[in-house]
Each structure stands twice: as structure tokens, then as C-alpha cells.
C-alpha positions as CSV (number, residue, x, y, z in Angstrom):
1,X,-47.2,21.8,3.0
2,X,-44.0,20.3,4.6
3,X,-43.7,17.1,2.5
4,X,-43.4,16.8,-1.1
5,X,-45.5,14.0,-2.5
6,X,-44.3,11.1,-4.8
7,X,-47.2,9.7,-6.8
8,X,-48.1,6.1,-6.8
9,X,-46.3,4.8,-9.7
10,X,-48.9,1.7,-10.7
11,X,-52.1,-0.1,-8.8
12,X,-51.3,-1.3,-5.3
13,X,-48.4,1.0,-4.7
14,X,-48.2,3.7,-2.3
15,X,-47.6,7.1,-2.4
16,X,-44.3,7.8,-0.8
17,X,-43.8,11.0,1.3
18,X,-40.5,12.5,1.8
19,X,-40.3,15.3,4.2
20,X,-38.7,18.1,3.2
21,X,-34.8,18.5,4.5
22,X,-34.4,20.6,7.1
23,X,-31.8,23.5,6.8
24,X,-28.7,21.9,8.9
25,X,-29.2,18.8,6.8
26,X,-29.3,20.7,3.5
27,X,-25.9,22.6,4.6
28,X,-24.4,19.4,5.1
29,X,-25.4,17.4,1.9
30,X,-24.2,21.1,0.1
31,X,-20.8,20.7,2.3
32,X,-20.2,17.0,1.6
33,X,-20.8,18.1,-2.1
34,X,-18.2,21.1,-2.0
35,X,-15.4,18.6,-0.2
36,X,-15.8,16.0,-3.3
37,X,-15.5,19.3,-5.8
38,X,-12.5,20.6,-3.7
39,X,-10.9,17.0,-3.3
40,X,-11.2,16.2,-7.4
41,X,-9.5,19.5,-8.0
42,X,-6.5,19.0,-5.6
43,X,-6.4,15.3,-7.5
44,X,-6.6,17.1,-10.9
45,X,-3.7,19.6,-9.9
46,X,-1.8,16.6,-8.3
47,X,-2.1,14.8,-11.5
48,X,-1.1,17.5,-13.6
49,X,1.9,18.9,-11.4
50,X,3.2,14.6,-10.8
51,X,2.6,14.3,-15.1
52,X,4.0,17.6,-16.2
53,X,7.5,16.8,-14.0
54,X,8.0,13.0,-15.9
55,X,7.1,14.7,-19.1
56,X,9.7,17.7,-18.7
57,X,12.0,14.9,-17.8
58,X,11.7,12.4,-20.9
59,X,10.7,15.0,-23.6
60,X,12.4,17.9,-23.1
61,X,15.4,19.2,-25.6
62,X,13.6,17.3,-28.7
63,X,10.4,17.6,-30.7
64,X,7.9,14.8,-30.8
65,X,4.7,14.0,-32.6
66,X,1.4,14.2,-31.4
67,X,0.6,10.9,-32.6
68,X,2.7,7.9,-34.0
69,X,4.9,5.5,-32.1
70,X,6.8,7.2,-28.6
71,X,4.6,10.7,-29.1
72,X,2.7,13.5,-27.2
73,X,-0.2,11.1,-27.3
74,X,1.3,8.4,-26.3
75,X,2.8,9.7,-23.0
76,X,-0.5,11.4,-22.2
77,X,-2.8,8.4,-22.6
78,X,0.2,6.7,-20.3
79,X,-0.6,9.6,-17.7
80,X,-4.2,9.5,-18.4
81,X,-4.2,5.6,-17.0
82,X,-2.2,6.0,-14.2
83,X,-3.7,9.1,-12.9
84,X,-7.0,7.6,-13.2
85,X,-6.4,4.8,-11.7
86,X,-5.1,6.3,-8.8
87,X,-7.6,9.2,-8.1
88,X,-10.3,6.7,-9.6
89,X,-9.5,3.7,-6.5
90,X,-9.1,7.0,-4.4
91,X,-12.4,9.0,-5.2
92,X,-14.5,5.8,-4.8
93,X,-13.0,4.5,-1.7
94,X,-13.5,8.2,0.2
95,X,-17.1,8.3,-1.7
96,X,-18.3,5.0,0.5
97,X,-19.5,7.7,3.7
98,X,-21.7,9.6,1.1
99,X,-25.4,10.1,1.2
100,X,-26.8,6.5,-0.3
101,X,-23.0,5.0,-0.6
102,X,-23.0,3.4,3.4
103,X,-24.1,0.2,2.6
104,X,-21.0,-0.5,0.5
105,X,-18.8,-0.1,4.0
106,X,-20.3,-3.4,4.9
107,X,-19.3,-5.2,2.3
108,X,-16.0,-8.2,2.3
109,X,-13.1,-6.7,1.8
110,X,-12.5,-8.9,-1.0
111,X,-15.6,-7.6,-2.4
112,X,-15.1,-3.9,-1.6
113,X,-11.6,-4.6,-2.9
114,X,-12.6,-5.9,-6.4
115,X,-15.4,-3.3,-6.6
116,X,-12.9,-0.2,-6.2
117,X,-10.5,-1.4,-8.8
118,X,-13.1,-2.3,-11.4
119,X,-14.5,0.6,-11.4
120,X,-11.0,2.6,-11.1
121,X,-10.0,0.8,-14.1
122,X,-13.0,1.0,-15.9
123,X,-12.3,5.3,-16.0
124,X,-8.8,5.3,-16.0
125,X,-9.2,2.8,-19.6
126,X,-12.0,4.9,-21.2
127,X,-9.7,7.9,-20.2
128,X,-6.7,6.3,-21.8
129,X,-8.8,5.5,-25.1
130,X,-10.1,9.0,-25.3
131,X,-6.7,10.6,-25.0
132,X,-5.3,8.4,-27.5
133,X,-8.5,8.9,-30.2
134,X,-8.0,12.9,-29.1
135,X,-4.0,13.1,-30.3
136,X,-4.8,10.7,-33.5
137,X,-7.4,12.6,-34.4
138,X,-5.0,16.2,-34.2
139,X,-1.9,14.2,-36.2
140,X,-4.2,13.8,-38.8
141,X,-5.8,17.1,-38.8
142,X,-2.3,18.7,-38.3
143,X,-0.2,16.8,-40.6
144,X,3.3,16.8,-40.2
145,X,3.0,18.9,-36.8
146,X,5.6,18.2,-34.0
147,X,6.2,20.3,-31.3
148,X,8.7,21.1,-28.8
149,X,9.2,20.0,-24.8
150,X,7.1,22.8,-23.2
151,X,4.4,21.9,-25.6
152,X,4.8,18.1,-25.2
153,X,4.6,18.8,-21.6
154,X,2.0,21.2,-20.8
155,X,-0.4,18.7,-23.1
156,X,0.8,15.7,-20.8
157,X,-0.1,17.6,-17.9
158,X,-4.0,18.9,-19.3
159,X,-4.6,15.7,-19.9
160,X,-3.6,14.0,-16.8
161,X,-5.0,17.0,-15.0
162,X,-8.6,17.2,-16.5
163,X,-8.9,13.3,-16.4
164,X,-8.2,12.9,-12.9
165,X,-10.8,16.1,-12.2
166,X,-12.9,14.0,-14.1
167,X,-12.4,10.5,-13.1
168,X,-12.5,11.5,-9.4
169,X,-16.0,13.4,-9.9
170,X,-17.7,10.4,-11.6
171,X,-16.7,7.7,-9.2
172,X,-17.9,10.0,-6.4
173,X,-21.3,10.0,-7.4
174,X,-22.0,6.2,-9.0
175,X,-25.4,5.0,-9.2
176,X,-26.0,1.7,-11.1
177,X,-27.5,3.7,-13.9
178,X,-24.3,5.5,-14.4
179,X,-22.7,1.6,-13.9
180,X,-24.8,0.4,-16.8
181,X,-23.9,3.3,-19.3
182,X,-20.5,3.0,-18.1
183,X,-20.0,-0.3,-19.0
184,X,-21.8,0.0,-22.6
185,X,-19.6,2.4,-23.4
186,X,-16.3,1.1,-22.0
187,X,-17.1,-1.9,-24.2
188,X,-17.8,-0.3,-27.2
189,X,-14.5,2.5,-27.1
190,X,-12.6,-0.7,-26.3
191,X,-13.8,-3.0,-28.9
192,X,-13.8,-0.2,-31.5
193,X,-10.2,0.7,-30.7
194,X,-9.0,-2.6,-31.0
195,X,-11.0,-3.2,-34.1
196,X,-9.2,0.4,-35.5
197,X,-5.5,-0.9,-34.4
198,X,-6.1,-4.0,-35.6
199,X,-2.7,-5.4,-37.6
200,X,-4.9,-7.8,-39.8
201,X,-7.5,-6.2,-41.8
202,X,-9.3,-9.2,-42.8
203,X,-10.1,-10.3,-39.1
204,X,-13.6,-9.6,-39.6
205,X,-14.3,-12.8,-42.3
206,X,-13.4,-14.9,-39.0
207,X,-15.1,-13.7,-35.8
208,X,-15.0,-11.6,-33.2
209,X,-12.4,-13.4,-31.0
210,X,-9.7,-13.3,-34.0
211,X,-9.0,-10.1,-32.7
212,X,-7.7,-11.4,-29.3
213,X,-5.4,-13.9,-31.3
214,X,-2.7,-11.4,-32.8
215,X,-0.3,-10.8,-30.1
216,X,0.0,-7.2,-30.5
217,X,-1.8,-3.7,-29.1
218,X,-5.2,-4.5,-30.9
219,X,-5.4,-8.0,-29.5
220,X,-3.9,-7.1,-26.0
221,X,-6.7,-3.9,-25.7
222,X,-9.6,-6.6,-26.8
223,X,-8.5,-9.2,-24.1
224,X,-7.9,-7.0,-21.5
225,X,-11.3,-4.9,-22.0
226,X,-13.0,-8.0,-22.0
227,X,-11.4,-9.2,-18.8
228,X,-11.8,-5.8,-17.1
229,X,-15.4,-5.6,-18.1
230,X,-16.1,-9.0,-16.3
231,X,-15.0,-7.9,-13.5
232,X,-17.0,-5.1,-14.1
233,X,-19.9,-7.3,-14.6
234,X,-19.4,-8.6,-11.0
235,X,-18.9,-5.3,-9.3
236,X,-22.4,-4.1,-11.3
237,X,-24.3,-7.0,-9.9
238,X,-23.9,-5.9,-5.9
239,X,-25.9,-2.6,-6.9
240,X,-28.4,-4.7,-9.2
241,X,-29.3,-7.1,-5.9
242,X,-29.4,-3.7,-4.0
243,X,-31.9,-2.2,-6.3
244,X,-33.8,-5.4,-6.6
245,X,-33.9,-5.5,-3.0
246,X,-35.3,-2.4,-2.6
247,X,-38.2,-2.8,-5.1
248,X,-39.3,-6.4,-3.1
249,X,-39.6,-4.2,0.2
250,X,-41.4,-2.2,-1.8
251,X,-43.8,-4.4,-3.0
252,X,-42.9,-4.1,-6.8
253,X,-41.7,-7.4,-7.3
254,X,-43.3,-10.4,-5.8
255,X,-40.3,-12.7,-5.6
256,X,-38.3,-12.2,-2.3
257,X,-35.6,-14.7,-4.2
258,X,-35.1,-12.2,-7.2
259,X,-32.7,-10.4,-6.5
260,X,-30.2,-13.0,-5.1
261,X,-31.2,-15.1,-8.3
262,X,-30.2,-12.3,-10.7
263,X,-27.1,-10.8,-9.1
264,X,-25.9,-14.5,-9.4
265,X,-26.7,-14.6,-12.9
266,X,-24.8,-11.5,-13.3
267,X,-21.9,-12.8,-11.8
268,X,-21.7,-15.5,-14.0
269,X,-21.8,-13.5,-17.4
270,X,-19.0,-11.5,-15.6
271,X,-17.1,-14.7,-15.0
272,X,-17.6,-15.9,-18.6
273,X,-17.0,-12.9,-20.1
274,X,-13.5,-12.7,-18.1
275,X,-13.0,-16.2,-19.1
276,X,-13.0,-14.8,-22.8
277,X,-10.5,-12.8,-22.3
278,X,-8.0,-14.7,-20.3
279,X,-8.4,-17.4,-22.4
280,X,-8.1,-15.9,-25.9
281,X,-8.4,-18.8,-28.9
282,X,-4.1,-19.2,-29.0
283,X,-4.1,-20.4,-25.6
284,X,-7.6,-22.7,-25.5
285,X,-10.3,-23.2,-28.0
286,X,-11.8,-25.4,-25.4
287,X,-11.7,-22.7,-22.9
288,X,-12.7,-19.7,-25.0
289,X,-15.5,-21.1,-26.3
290,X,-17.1,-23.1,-23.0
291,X,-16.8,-19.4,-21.8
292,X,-18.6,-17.8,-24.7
293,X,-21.2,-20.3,-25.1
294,X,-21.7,-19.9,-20.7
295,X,-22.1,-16.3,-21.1
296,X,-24.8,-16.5,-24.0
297,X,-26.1,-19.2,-21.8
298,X,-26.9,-17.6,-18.5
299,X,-28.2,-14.1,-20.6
300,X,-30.5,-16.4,-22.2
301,X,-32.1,-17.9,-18.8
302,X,-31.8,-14.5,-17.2
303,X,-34.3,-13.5,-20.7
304,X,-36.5,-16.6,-20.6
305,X,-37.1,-16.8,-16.9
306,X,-37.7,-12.7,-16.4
307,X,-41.8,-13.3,-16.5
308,X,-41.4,-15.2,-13.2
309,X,-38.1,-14.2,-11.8
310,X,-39.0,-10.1,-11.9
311,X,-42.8,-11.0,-11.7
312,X,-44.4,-7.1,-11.3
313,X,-42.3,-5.6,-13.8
314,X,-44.7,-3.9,-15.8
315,X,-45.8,-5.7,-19.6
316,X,-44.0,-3.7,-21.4
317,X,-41.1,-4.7,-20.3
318,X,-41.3,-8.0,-20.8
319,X,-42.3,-7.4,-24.5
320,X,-38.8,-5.9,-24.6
321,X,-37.4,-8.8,-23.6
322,X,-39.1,-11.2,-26.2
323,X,-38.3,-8.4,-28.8
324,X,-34.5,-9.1,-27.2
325,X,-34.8,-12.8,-27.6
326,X,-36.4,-12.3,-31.2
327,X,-33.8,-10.8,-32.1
328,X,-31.3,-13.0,-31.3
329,X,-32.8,-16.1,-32.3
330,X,-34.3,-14.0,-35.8
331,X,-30.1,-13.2,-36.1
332,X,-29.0,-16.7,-35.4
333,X,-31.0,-17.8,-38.1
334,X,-30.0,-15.2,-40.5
335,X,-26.5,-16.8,-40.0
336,X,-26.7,-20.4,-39.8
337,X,-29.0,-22.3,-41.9
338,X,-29.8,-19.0,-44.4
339,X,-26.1,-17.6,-44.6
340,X,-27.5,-14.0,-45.1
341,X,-24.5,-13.1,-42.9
342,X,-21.1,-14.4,-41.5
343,X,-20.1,-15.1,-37.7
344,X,-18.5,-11.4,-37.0
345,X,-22.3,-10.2,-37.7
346,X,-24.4,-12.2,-35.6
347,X,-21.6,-11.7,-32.4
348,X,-22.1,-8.3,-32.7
349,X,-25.6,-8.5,-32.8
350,X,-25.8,-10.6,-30.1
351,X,-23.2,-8.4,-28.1
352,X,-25.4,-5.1,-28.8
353,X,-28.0,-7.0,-27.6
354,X,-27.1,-8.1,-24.1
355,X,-25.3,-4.8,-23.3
356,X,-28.7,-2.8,-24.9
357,X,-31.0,-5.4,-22.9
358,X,-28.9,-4.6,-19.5
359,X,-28.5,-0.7,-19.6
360,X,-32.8,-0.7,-20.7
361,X,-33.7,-3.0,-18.1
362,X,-31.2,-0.9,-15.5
363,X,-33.4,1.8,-16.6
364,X,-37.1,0.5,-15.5
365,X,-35.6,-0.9,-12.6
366,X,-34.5,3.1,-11.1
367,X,-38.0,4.1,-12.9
368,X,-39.5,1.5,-10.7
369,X,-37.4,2.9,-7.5
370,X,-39.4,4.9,-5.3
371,X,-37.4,8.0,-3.8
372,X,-33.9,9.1,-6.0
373,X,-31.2,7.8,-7.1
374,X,-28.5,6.1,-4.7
375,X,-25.7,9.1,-5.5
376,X,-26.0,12.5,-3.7
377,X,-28.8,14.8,-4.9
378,X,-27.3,17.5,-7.7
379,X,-24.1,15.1,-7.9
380,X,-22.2,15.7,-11.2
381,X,-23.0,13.8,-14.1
382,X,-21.0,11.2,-15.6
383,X,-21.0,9.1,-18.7
């Protein structure tokens, strides 16, 4: 048989056919493949060879630290950033003429603009973070360890080297599942590191946003993540309207409107949750709270209006989503009138809530998608 059959995935919905790839097309989707392997390890190597020559440069002749004011860690995580965000804006600007990638040629180039340096950013931070958890984590393991120039350098240069292999892989092959776990997890690296670094260990009897109010590492990490992951937020809602689109040609969802209804949501929890960054609580209350309240807001009506807006989702979906808003009411009430909890505990059982509710309902959208995913088929996995 010369096509391999996709079973109907519910009543009233075809079976979709796919014909078997023909050899020259195979050799080309391997080749394409091969170039994106071959480009992220030229990137890796670049990375590496560009780090290791500033490190030999500022560290050699001493010994340094691997962790603790101007250290190892500290100029690798520095390398870690800008390599990524270099090979990241690079990799995902060449990866537009890939297999399922063409649409994004057509969009603005404000659009297209925003879109590559969120998601640059996005990898080059959760690159940063790991590099600087990676070099605590060996301080503390080897206490009292310093080493010399060579060493200091030839760690600099791994670092920079495997990120940027790394970095350039994963924003070669994005699809918005790998969006939606990549933004779960950029938040929670970021929010936990600045809740770690934090100068005031008593933040948490206040809320969430005291620790955007300190003026130092902790607060400047919190603000920008949440600043960077609206943007994010933005970016993620071009692929969301894509998919959406795709599964009202397909007959899956009855609304023709959806899609444009929920990527504008989207955009507007992205805007809000920027908003809460840029305007941290020493700069506006006003601001910083019309911000946060706009963001829990438009999650709400996205929650309340899903039985009509994504009408053909299947049930069980939809008794995720009034578990979702359960939970958040049921947690709202736990704080204020019962007092079971303070402020700190309901945001973060709101914010685990959102981010869980986005990445599950990412999830049954792509179930829902007939065909594969929008990156190359056998593209490298990424968190």
C-alpha cells in the first residue's frame, strides 16, 4: 500500500491519507536536517573559540572561583547569554525555509522581528540560569576550590560552546508544543532563581511582586523574566492562531472566529504580563496592579468562554478547564475570607494554574492536529 493511513480521530472526521515520500524528497528533508546539524556545530565551535579568547584575556595569570562574585560561573553564564542570543536570533531566522516553518516568512517584519528575539532570549536566559545553578552547585560541592586561567577558560568556552550547539538546535525545530513547555519552564527557572538570590528573606509574607521591588539581581532577574515572557506570550500566540486555524479547516472546531479571538486574548496576557514587569510596585502601584488584575482577567474569559469559543474540543477538556477555574476560585477563597493562606500562596497557585492550563490545552490542540507536528520530521528535541 503506497499511503499510510491516519485514523479518524472522533465522529465526523475523516481519515487523512498521507502518501508516502518519495525518495528525492526524503534525501532532501534528510539534507535540510544534516545542514541545521552542521550549522549548530560551526555556531557551537564559533561560540567556544569567540568565549575561550575573552576568557584567556580577563582571567588568565590569577585563580578565580567557580562561584561567588567575578568567578568561572559568572563569566560563563555571561558567555552563555550572549552566545545564545546570537546563534538563537540566528538559528531561528535561517530555520523560517524549513519543512512547516514557510508561513512565518510572511509575516510583518515587526512581527517576525519580535518573534526572533523572544524566542532568542527566551534560550539564551534559560541558558544563562543553568550555567549559573551548574557552577553554584560545584562551589558548594567543591568547597574552597579555585582554579587557574586554562581551567577558567576551557570551562567558559564548554559552556558557551555546548549552549550555542544547543540553543541553535532547538530554535531550528520549534513547534508550539515545544513553545508552551518552553515558556513553563523559562518561568519557573526564572522565578525560582530570583526567589533563591533574593536579598530579603522575608519577601514571601508580602507577595509575589515584592520580589521585583529590591533593586538588586533577584529583583532585576524577576522583572526582566516577566517582561521577556510577555513578549513571549505574544510570539506563542501567532502559532496558537496557526493551529487553531488549522483545526477549523479541518472541521474540529465549529467557530471560524476562534482562532483570531484567542490569539488576541493571548496577546493581551502577554501585554499584562510585560506590564508587570516594567512596571514593578516602586515605580506604580497603579500600574502594576491594573496589569496584574488584566492578565487574571483575560485568562479568566479565555476559561469561561472556552465551551463556545473552542466548541468541538472534546468534553474532557472542558472538564479540565472547570477543574482550572475550581481551583482558582476554591484558592481565592482559601485566602480571603477563610485566611487558610497568605497572598504569596494563592499567586502561585494561580500562576501554576494558567501556565499548567496553557501547556495542557497546547497539548489537545496538536492531539487534535491531523498530520505532524509543524517542525521537520526526526528534528531534535528540545525542552
Amino acid at each position: 500500500m503506497s499511503a499510510s493511513t491516519v485514523a479518524a480521530d472522533g465522529p465526523g472526521r475523516p481519515a487523512a491519507y498521507e502518501p508516502a515520500p518519495s525518495i528525492p524528497v526524503a534525501r532532501a528533508s534528510s539534507g535540510r536536517r544534516l545542514a541545521v546539524e552542521t550549522e549548530a556545530v560551526v555556531g557551537g565551535v564559533f561560540a567556544a573559540s569567540a568565549s575561550g579568547l575573552v576568557a584567556a584575556v580577563t582571567m588568565s595569570g590569577q585563580v578565580w572561583p567557580l562561584w561567588g562574585g567575578w568567578s568561572v560561573g559568572a563569566a560563563a553564564a555571561i558567555a552563555v547569554l550572549v552566545s545564545g542570543l546570537v546563534l538563537g536570533a540566528i538559528g531561528y531566522w535561517r530555520s523560517r525555509d524549513l519543512p512547516g516553518q514557510e508561513w512565518r516568512r510572511g509575516l510583518r517584519p515587526w512581527k517576525f522581528s519580535l518573534d526572533v528575539g523572544t524566542v532568542s532570549a527566551v534560550h539564551a536566559i534559560i541558558g544563562g540560569i543553568l550555567a549559573v545553578v551548574t557552577f553554584a552547585m560545584l562551589q558548594r560541592s567543591f568547597e574552597g576550590l579555585v582554579v587557574d586561567g586554562l581551567t577558567a577558560t576551557g570551562a567558559t568556552a564548554a559552556s558557551a560552546g555546548l549552549a550555542g550547539y544547543w540553543i541553535f538546535l532547538s530554535v531550528s525545530s520549534i513547534t508550539t508544543n515545544r513553545l508552551a513547555t518552553l515558556l513553563v519552564f523559562f518561568m519557573a527557572s526564572a522565578t525560582l532563581a530570583s526567589m533563591a538570590t533574593a536579598q530579603d528573606p522575608q519577601w514571601w509574607e508580602y507577595h509575589f511582586s515584592q520580589l521585583g521591588t529590591a533593586g538588586d539581581f533577584s529583583s532585576g532577574l524577576f522583572n526582566l523574566a516577566l517582561i521577556v515572557a510577555g513578549a513571549f506570550v505574544t510570539t506563542f500566540a501567532l502559532y496558537v492562531d496557526r493551529d487553531l486555524t488549522t483545526l477549523v479547516r479541518q472541521g474540529v472546531l465549529v467557530n471560524a472566529w476562534a482562532p483570531r479571538f484567542v490569539s488576541v486574548v493571548f496577546i493581551v496576557m502577554g501585554v499584562m504580563l510585560a506590564g508587570v514587569g516594567l512596571f514593578p510596585l516602586t515605580v506604580s502601584v497603579a500600574l502594576h496592579n491594573s496589569c496584574a488584575i488584566g492578565m487574571s482577567l483575560s485568562f479568566l474569559v479565555l476559561l469561561a468562554s472556552s465551551p463556545w469559543t473552542l466548541k468541538g474540543m472534546p468534553a474532557r477538556f472542558f472538564w479540565f478547564c472547570a477543574g482550572a477555574g475550581a481551583l482558582v476560585v476554591g484558592g481565592a477563597l482559601l485566602f480571603e475570607p477563610v485566611g487558610y493562606y497568605n497572598l504569596t500562596a494563592f499567586e502561585l497557585l494561580a500562576f501554576a494554574t494558567i501556565f499548567g492550563w496553557i501547556s495542557v490545552f497546547i497539548r489537545f490542540e496538536n492531539a487534535l492536529t491531523d498530520g505532524p507536528e509543524v517542525a521537520p520530521a526526526g528534528a531534535p528535541y528540545s525542552a
